[in-house]
C-alpha positions, 0 to 999 in steps of 0.5 A: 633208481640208483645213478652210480652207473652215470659216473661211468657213462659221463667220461664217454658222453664227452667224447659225444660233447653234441650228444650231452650238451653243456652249459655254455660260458657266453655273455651277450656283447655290451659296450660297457667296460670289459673290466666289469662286465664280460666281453664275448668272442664267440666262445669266450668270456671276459671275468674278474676272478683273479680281481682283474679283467681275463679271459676264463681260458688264461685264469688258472683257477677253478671257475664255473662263469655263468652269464646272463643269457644263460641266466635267463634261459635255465630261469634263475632268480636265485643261486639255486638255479646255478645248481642246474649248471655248476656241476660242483655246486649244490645250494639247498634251504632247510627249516627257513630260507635264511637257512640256506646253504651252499656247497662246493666239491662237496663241502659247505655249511648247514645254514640252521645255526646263524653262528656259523658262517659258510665254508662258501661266500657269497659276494654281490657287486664286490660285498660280502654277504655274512650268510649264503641263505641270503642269495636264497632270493631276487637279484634282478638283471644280473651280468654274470656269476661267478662259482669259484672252487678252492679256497679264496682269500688272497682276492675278496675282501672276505676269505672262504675255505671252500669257494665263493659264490660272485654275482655281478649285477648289470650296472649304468649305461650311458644311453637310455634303455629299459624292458621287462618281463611279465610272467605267469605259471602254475601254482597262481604264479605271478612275476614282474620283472623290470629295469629303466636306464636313464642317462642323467648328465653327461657323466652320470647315468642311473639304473632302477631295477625292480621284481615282485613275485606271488606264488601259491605255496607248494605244501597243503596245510590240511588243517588250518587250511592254508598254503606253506612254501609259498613267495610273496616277495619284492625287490628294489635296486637303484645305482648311479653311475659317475664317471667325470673322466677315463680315469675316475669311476663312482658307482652307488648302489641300494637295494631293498627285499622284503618277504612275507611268506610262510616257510618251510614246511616238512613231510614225515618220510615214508619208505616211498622216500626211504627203504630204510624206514618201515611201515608207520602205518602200522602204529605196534611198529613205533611207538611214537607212532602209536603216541601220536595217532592216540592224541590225534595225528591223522594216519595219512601224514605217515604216507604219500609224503609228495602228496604235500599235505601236511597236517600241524598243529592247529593255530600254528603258523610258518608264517615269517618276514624278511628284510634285507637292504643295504648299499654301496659305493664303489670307486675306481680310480687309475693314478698313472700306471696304479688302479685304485678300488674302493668297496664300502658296503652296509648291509641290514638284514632281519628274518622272523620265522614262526614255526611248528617246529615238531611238524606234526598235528600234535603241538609239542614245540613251536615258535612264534611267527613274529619277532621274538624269534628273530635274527638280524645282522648289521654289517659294515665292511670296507675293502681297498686294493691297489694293483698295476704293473712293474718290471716293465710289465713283468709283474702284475701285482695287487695288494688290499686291506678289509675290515668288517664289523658285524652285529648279530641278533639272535631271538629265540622263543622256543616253547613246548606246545599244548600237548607236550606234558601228554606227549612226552608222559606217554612217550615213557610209558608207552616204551617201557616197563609200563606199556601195559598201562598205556592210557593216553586218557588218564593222568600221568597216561597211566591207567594204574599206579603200581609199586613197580618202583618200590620205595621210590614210586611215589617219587617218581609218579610224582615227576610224571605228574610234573611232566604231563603238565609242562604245556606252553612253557619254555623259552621266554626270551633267549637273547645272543648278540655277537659282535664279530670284527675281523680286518685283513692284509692281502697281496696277489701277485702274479710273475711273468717269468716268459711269455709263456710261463707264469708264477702267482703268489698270494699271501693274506693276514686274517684278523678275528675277534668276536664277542658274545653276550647272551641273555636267557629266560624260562619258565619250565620249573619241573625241569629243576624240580624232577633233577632234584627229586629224581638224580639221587635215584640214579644210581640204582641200576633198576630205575636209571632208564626211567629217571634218564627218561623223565628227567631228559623229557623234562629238561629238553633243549635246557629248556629249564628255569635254572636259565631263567635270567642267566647272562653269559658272556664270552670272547674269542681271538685269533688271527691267521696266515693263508696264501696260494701259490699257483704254476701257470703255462701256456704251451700255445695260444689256445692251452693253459696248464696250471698247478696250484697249491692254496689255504683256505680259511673260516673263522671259528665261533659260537655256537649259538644254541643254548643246548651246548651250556651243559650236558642235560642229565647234570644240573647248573649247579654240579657243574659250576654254573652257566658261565663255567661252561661258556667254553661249549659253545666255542667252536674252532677255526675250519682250515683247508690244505688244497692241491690242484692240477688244471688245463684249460683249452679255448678255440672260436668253437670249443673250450675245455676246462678239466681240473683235479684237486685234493683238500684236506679240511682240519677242524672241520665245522659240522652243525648237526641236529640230534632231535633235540638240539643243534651240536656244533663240533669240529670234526679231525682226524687221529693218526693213531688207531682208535679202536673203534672208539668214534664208532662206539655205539654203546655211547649212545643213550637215546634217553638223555643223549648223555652216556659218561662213556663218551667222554673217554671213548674214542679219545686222541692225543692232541699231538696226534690230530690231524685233517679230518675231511677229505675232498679229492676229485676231477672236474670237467666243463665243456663248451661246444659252438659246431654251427651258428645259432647252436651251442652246447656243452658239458659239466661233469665232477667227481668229488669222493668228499669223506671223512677219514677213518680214525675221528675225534671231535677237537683238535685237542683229540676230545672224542666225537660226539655219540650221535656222530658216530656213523661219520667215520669212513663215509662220505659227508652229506649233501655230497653226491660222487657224481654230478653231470649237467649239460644244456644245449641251446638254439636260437635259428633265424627265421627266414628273413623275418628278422625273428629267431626262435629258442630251444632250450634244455639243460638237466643235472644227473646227481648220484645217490647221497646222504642228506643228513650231517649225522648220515643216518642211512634214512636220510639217504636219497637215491640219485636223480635227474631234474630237467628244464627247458624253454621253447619261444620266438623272438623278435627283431634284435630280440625288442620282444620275446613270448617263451614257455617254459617248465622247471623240472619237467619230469615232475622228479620227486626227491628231499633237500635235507631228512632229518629227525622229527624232533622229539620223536624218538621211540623206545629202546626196548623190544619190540620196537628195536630198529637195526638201522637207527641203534638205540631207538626208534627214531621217525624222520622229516623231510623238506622237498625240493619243488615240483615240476612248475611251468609257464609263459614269460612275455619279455620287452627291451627298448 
């Protein structure tokens, strides 16, 4: 059922705050200090978002606060919980949990490709973590999150052209104290959770944090006869805490995570997902279908995808290693009237994912489940900021520098399977003006070898022979290192003009210089020999689809011997200037009203797939060779023009947060997976009319992905480019205490994120890439127009006991969205509403706990992200011709998001 109606019913259900309940902006009291934890007075929290200590209600910002005991009570132990209660977030994971993404207002960054960085940072204790999928694990005992919305820079050492993501962990105290927690679910879960306190001296103490968890995985591999998706994952975090003095603090932190789980695993979708996708059951539909069936796909993987079973290639494996550790030293030190922080960060991580990247049962593409697919970041980072006051408190200045130095490792070894030469030779033929020789048991998959070609014929039965056997060839050993160094200047400064009015000016310099060198090896020789022998034939109209087809299922993914021990190397600068102005006024004590104005900032890169050398129908040499085309894998700088208009209200009892904002996205950073290839491109806008060029559906050529139309179709004059994405939207929070013990609350966002009407693909006005022509005009993917969340929580006593009780429930009601970049309407999932809850007692001054819990209570079945099963696109030709997917017929994967889950967590504190 489709949930538009809920955007009219949100507005309403405000006005019943007690019947639609909130999440609550709270943190438990603590002595620490309020700078760095958050201090509560009833319904008020203390955070850090401006880089100083404010009450949420004075910052005229957009900020979701989310503190530890709400934490606790939705169950988070990553920042995909924070989808349960940030109305404006959503963060999904996708072919591997480095893969994760997270958006805000509708915007982000599809994680596959670890050359782009996230439109939404994420920053633990004051570092910057280069990509967001690395919140996509354990993070211990937590203070508070804060979610950010609008861009960011002017604060954090590391700008965002989105919003960021701040999770502040819970630091040293100087009286000892420790507790933990042990869980048990379904799904064989297991979870042990814990922290000891120790105060070392009498200026230092010390805190050591640590998590291990074990879970069955949540996909059936049918045939090897093993779970997917599972957790088998530590974590470890130690800190000292100095402080010699009120005016000196030194906090030290190291971490280490380690997993060793098999992830991720996909489901075909059926029309149980979508409507849009036909019966695959019955193979004469599809082709591919049909294909995969004769070379022994079980049918049942075409239906009842939330069975979660799943059949791959047998000896096949998702199986993967995670490592990430680091460290921190964090100083705080008041000279006088001046505040002086220091963040020096190091951070070390390493994924290896194995994979059968065609999920399917027929080995057609996968990847090795040890390091020689690979990613590694190592970064260094350093941020200083000085801020105090001056004009006898009339300003409130801050003025900071960043530097970051990081290296990146990529390792690819990609390499067609088995059964691919069969495969992709009955793909042909089966789809084509030889279907009626279709034998997936002969040579070539023909049972004869008529002149259908005429003189040409020998040729190109020939090519079909080179083709029926590509089997275990391809990447050898792809190696991309990129070394990127940004350092910026910042300055915040906020004015006191009255008491009453206050004018914030932000201003920040951004430094970029990234280097790629890159490495590529390969053994797939009939890529090369089938150009050579088959392009001469192109030109004769008659055999075009057949030499595309061949040539194109030769060469897929540039996986060609050309590249074998090819080097390419490139470097890219820039620098830019981005800032904020914001107009803040309190009319009383209890109202804040604010307008800001902002730019946002993402630096632009590689793309680090090596599909994007060269057009796949053209060989190395016709267009200069690898290195000429090194210009394709750079993608440009995503900047964001953001408005916003806000008024915050905060009483004992009730708080009210409502905003309205506008952002304009320019060379909008899109990471798109064709079915073959990851395409990067910067998506703008074009002031003139484009005639439907960026919609041209005769660009496309499903055989080879290449039509030479589509490097004139659609074009623009760079003087006539403009933004290409717009957000535009209201958001509204709300917090409600009408008795003691009682707290509820509210989360509603509207955001229409769209991509404007006229696209093109630069800022120099290059026309949009074919398999992108559905984006103009429509909303962006994984961006629902509506989204409300609300919670409520009771905690009575019980009786004079000195025991309380717990009640908790919260859901996120999101309305209908695309999940793929490319928006292909199969890929569209229907609104849903997901609900948790947990129900315990505790004990005196909560030492002890005992609590049931269930996450998605409703068991409510419903796709992170669809997108095409690669390699399995079928024929062009009647009858197997699908309206919705012009050009093909294309099947489609999916990766689902958890089923329901459910437990008991015994909890201690002393």
């Amino acid at each position: 059922m489709r949930l538009r109606l809920m955007s009219a019913c949100a507005v309403p259900a405000l006005v019943m705050a007690l019947a639609a309940p909130a999440h609550a902006q709270e943190t438990a009291s603590s002595p620490q200090d309020a700078s760095d934890r958050s201090a509560q007075t009833d319904n008020e929290i203390i955070v850090t978002a401006q880089g100083r200590a404010q009450a949420l209600s004075d910052v005229p910002v957009a900020v979701s606060a989310v503190s530890a005991e709400m934490l606790q009570q939705t169950g988070a132990n990553d920042i995909r919980a924070l989808n349960q209660i940030a109305p404006s977030l959503l963060v999904s994971s996708t072919g591997s949990e480095a893969n994760g993404s997270a958006r805000i207002r509708g915007i982000g960054t599809v994680g596959d490709n670890p050359g782009l960085e996230s439109s939404v940072a994420v920053f633990i204790d004051g570092v910057y973590r280069s990509r967001s999928g690395i919140g996509l694990s354990e993070l211990g005992d937590l203070e508070r999150i804060e979610v950010l919305r609008g861009p960011q820079g002017t604060l954090f050492g590391r700008n965002a052209s989105a919003g960021i993501i701040n999770i502040v962990s819970k630091m040293p105290e100087a009286n000892f104290s420790a507790g933990g927690e042990a869980t048990y679910g379904n799904y064989e879960t297991i979870r042990l959770q814990g922290f000891v306190n120790v105060p070392l001296s009498t200026h230092v103490s010390g805190r050591l944090d640590g998590v291990y968890m074990k879970r069955d995985g949540f996909y059936r591999d049918v045939t090897n006869n093993r779970d997917v998706n599972n957790r088998d994952r530590y974590f470890l975090r130690g800190q000292l805490l100095f402080e010699p003095s009120n005016d000196l603090r030194v906090r030290l932190i190291g971490d280490y995570t380690h997993r060793n789980e098999d992830c991720c695993g996909a489901v075909y979708v059926d029309s149980s997902i979508n409507p849009y996708i036909g019966d695959l059951n019955n193979p004469s539909s599809n082709n591919i279908v049909r294909v995969l069936r004769d070379m022994g796909q079980p049918m049942e993987a075409f239906s009842n995808p939330y069975s979660r079973n799943l059949y791959i290639s047998r000896g096949r494996s998702y199986g993967g290693i995670t490592e990430d550790w680091g460290g921190s030293v964090q100083v705080d030190w008041t000279l006088g009237d001046v505040k002086l922080t220091s963040i020096t960060g190091y951070r070390n991580y390493f994924a290896s994912q194995g994979a059968d990247t065609d999920y399917s049962a027929i080995d057609i593409l996968y990847r090795a489940p040890n390091a020689s697919s690979s990613r590694a970041f190592e970064t260094f980072s350093q941020e200083l900021r000085l801020n105090g006051t001056a004009f006898d408190n009339k300003l409130d200045w801050l003025v900071g520098g960043y530097y970051a130095n990081e290296d990146l490792t990529l390792v690819d070894n990609l390499r067609f399977g088995s059964q691919y030469g069969r495969f992709a030779t009955c793909r042909i033929v089966s789809g084509g003006a030889l279907a009626a020789l279709y034998n997936p048991a002969a040579a070539g998959c023909l049972a004869a070898r008529p002149a259908a070609f005429g003189a040409a014929s020998p040729l190109i039965y020939a090519a079909f022979d080179r083709l029926d056997g590509i089997n275990d060839r391809g990447t050898t050993n792809d190696l991309f290192k990129q070394n990127s160094r940004n350092w910026a200047l910042f300055t915040h400064n906020i004015f006191h003009v009255t008491n009453r009015l206050d004018l914030t000016v932000g201003l920040r310099y951004t430094n970029e210089r990234k280097r790629l060198n890159a490495t590529f090896g390969n053994d797939n020789t009939a890529c090369v020999a089938n150009q050579s022998s088959l392009l001469p034939l192109r030109s004769v109209a008659s055999l075009t689809a057949v030499v595309d087809a061949i040539v194109g299922l030769s060469c897929q993914g540039n996986s060609t011997s050309e590249l074998n021990g090819v080097s390419v190397r490139d470097t890219r600068k820039e620098d830019q200037f981005t800032g904020t102005a914001i107009v803040s006024y309190k009319p009383t004590d209890d109202v804040l009203l604010y307008g800001s104005y902002s730019r946002g900032y993402k630096a632009g890169g590689f793309n680090l797939d090596k599909s994007a050398l060269k057009v796949p129908i053209l060989t190395f040499a016709s267009v200069g060779g690898a290195q000429a085309l090194t210009g394709n894998l750079q993608f440009a700088p995503e900047t964001n023009d953001a408005f916003e208009l806000g008024l915050k209200y905060s009483s004992r009892a009730f708080t009210l947060n409502v905003s309205a904002f506008r952002q304009q996205f320019k060379n909008f950073q899109l990471n798109t997976f064709n079915g073959t290839v990851f395409l990067v491109q910067n998506i703008n806008g074009c002031t003139a009319s484009l005639n439907g060029g960026d919609r041209d559906q005769s660009k496309f050529s499903a055989a080879s992905n290449f039509n030479a139309a589509a490097s004139t179709t659609g074009a623009c004059s760079a003087a006539n480019t403009s933004y290409g994405v717009v957000s535009q939207g209201v958001e509204l929070e709300a917090s409600l205490v009408p008795v003691r013990d009682v707290r509820v609350g509210l989360g509603f966002t509207y955001a229409d994120t769209h991509y404007r009407s006229q696209l093109v693909g630069s800022d120099t006005g290059a026309p949009l890439d074919q398999a992108l022509r559905l984006l103009p005009g429509r909303q962006l993917s994984n961006a629902p127009e509506t989204v409300t969340t609300a919670s409520i929580a009771w905690t009575p006593q019980i009786g004079n006991s000195g025991l309380s009780g717990l009640i908790y429930f919260d859901t996120r009601m999101t309305g209908d969205f695309n999940t793929g970049s490319d928006l292909f309407p199969q890929k569209i999932q229907d609104g849903f509403a997901l609900v948790n809850g947990r129900i315990g007692i505790r004990g005196k001054d909560e030492r002890w706990a005992i609590e049931i819990w269930g996450q998605n209570l409703f068991n409510q079945n419903n796709a992170q992200v669809v997108f095409n099963s690669p390699f399995q696109e079928g024929a062009t030709s009647a009858p197997f011709i699908d309206p919705q997917y012009p050009g093909g017929r294309q099947i489609f994967s999916a990766y689902l998001a958890e089923p329901r889950t459910y437990g008991v967590t015994l909890r201690t504190r002393f």
